[in-house]
ZAMARGU-4260 file (C-alpha; in steps of 0.2 Angstrom, whole numbers, plus 5000, padded with zeros to 4 digits):
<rodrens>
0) 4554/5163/4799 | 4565/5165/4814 | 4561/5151/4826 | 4560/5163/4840 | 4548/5173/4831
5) 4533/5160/4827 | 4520/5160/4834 | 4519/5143/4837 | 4529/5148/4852 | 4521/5166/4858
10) 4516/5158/4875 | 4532/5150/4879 | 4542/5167/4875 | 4531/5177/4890 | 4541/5165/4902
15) 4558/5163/4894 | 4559/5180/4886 | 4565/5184/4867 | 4582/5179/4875 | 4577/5162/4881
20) 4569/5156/4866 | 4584/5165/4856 | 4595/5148/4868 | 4583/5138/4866 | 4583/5138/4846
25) 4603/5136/4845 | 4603/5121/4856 | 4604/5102/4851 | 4597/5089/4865 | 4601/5072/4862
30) 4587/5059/4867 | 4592/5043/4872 | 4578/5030/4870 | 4563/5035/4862 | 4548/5024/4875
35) 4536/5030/4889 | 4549/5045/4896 | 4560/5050/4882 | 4544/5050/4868 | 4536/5061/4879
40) 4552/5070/4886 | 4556/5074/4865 | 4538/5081/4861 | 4540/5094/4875 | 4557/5099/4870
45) 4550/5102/4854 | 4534/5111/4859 | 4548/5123/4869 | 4555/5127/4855 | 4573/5117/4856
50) 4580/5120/4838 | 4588/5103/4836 | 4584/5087/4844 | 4595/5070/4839 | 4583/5054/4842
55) 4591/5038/4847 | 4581/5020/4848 | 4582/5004/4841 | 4564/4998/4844 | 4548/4996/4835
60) 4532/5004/4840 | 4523/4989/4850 | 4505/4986/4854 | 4513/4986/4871 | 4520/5003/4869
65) 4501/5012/4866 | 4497/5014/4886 | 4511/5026/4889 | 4521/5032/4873 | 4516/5046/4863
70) 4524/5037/4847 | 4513/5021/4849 | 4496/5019/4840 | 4487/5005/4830 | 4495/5015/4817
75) 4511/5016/4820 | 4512/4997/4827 | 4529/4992/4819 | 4536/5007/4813 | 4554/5014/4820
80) 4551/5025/4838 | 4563/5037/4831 | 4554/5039/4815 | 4536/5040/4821 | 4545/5054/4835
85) 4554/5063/4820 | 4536/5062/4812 | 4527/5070/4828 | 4542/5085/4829 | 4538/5091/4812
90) 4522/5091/4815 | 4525/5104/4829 | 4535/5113/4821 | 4544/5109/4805 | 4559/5122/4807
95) 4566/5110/4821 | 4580/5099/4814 | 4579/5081/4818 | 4592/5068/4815 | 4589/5049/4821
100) 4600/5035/4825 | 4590/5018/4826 | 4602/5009/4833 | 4606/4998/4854 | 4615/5010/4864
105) 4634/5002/4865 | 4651/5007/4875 | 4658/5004/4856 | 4644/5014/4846 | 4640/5030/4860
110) 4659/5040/4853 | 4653/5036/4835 | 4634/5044/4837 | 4642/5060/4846 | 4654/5063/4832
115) 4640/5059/4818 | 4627/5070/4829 | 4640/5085/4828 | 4638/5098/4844 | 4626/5092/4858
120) 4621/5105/4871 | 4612/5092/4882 | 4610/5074/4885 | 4593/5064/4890 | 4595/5045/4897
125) 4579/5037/4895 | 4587/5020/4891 | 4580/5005/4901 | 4597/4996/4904 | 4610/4998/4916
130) 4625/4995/4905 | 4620/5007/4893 | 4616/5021/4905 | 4634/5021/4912 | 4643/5020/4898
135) 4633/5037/4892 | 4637/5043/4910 | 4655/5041/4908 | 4656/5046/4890 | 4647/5063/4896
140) 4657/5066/4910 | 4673/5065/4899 | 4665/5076/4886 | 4659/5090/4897 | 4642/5087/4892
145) 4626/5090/4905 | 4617/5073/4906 | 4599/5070/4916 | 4597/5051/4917 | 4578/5045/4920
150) 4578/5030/4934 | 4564/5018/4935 | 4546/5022/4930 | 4540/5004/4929 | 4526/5002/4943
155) 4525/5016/4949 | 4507/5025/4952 | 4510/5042/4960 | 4519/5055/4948 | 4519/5067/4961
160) 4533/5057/4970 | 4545/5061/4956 | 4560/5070/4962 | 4577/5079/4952 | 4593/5077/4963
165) 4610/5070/4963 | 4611/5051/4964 | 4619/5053/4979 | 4606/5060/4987 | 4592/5046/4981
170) 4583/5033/4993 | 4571/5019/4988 | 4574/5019/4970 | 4580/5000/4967 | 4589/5005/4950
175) 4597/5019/4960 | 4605/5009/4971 | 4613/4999/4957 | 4615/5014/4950 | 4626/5023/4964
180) 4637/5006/4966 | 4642/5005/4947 | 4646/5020/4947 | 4657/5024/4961 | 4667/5007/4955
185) 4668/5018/4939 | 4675/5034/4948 | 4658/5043/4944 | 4655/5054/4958 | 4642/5064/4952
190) 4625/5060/4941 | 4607/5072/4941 | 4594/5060/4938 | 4575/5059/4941 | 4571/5045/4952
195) 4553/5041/4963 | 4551/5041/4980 | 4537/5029/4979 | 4542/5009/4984 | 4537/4999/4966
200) 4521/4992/4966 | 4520/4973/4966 | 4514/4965/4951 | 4500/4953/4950 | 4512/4937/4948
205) 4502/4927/4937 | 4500/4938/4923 | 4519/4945/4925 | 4526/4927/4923 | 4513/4926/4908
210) 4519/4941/4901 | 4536/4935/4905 | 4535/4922/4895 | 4528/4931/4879 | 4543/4944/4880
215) 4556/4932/4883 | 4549/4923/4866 | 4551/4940/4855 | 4568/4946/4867 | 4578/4934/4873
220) 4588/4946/4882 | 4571/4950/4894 | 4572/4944/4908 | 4557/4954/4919 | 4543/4967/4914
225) 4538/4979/4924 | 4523/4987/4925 | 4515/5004/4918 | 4503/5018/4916 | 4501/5032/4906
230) 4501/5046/4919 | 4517/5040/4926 | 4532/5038/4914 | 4525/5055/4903 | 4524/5064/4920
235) 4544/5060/4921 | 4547/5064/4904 | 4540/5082/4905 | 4549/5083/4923 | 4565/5080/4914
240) 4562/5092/4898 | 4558/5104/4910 | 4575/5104/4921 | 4583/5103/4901 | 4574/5120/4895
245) 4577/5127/4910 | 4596/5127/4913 | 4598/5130/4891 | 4588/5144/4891 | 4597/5153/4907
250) 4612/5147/4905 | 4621/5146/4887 | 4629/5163/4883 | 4629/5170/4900
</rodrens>
């Protein structure tokens, strides 16, 4: 059955018109980092009707992961993110190809996953680190490809504050204002992200050197943890596969 045509999708179609969902099914998103944003940011692309959605994360679900990531449960505690997310989408609707890449995001490795992934219409940047973000900035720039990159979620309460704009135009955001100097160092002028207006909440400092410790003993490479909860990082993952379904489905083909 023709994608556009189940009725999985019936509602969506009302909106976006036979059309829309027709742009929708012959697009591929790629999802970068499968955690509190792009776990959630995937699922909606999904229940939109995208036709093709490339999953790329390293991790294991965690126990640490079940507050705000719609991968993580008892169950799927040590399991593969992109799995347990290529699990969820077929689930939804099993005419939507999936291919996965569990691997670190890497200035060496981002060229090989585009040319494995074949054509990508859209890119989503949930990853958590900065070196990895502008190396997928600058590979998408040079390719042509639309990129959204997610800035910090970490504590953060109000959802509501969440805002979609150039990265020049951002305020408060600490990873923004890293953001903006690598960047221009890069000869990056341009970048949409999704940053908060909100100022981060402090952390109760005992338990964040206690959990500190306990990360740095599984990930040497951690250095701080930030703090999360469940209505915040999902609300930026829709907000972002929102502004993805949008321009696909208005603007290929016309």
């Amino acid at each position: 059955m023709d994608m556009a045509q189940r009725r999985e999708f019936i509602r969506t179609e009302l909106i976006l018109g036979r059309t829309g969902m027709e742009k929708l099914r012959e697009s591929t998103v790629a999802v970068f980092g499968i955690g509190g944003v792009g776990s959630h940011c995937a699922e909606a692309l999904a229940r939109s009707g995208v036709g093709r959605l490339i999953l790329i994360d390293n991790d294991d679900v965690s126990v640490t992961n079940i507050n705000r990531q719609c991968v993580a449960y008892h169950s799927t505690v040590g399991m593969k993110k992109t799995k347990v997310m290529e699990g969820i989408i077929r689930e939804i609707c099993p005419d939507t190809q999936t291919m996965t890449f569990e691997t670190f995001i890497l200035t060496d490795n981002i060229q090989e996953i585009f040319l494995a992934a074949g054509r990508v219409d859209y890119i989503v940047d949930a990853i958590d680190t900065v070196t990895a973000k502008l190396a997928l900035a600058q590979y998408a720039g040079e390719a042509g490809i639309p990129l959204i990159s997610s800035m910090g979620t970490g504590n953060k309460l109000h959802p509501e504050l969440f805002r979609i704009a150039d990265i020049s135009e951002t305020s408060v955001c600490p990873l923004c204002r890293v953001m903006r100097k690598e960047l221009k160092s890069r000869g990056i002028q341009r970048l949409k992200v999704l940053f908060s207006t909100e100022k981060p909440v402090e952390p109760e400092p005992e338990l964040e050197e206690q959990l500190i410790r306990e990360e740095i003993s599984e990930n040497s490479s951690r250095r701080s943890v930030p703090g999360s909860i469940a209505f915040v990082p999902p609300a930026a993952g829709l907000l972002i596969a929102g502004e993805v379904v949008r321009e696909l489905a208005s603007a290929r083909g016309n």
